[in-house]
N, C-alpha and C positions, 0 to 999 in steps of 0.2 A: 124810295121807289114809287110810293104812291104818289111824290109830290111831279117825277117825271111824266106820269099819266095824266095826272090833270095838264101837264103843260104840251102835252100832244092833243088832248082834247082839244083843250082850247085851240093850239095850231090850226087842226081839223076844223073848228067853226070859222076861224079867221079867211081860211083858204078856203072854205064851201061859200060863203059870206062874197067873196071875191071870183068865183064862179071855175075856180082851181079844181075838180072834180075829181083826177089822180090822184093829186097831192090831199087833199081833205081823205079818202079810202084810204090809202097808205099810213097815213097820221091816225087816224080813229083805229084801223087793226094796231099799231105799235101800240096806244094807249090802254088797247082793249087787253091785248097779251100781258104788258105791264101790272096793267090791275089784277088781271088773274092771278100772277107770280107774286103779288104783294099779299094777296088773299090766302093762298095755299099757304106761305110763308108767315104770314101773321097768325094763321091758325095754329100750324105745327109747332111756333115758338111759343103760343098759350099753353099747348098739350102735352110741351115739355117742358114748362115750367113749372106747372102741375103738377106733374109727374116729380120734380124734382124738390118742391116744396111739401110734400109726405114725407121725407125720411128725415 
């Protein structure tokens, strides 16, 4: 998931780069949404691994 963020990032520079102004906004929120969901998601499978490497 985090590898799809970086590749909307990048989208996002490429189409700012070329003066695409919708399309760059559009691509930076999907990447930004992505990363979030990869963050929540990376965390909560640390804090139940944790959780499950105790017993």
């Amino acid at each position: 998931m985090l590898h799809y963020a970086v590749v909307f990032f990048v989208i996002a520079l490429i189409a700012a780069v070329f003066g695409f102004g919708g399309i760059a906004a559009g691509a930076v929120e999907i990447a930004r949404i992505l990363f979030f969901v990869f963050l929540i998601l990376a965390v909560l499978s640390f804090i139940f691994n944790a959780l499950r490497g105790r017993h």
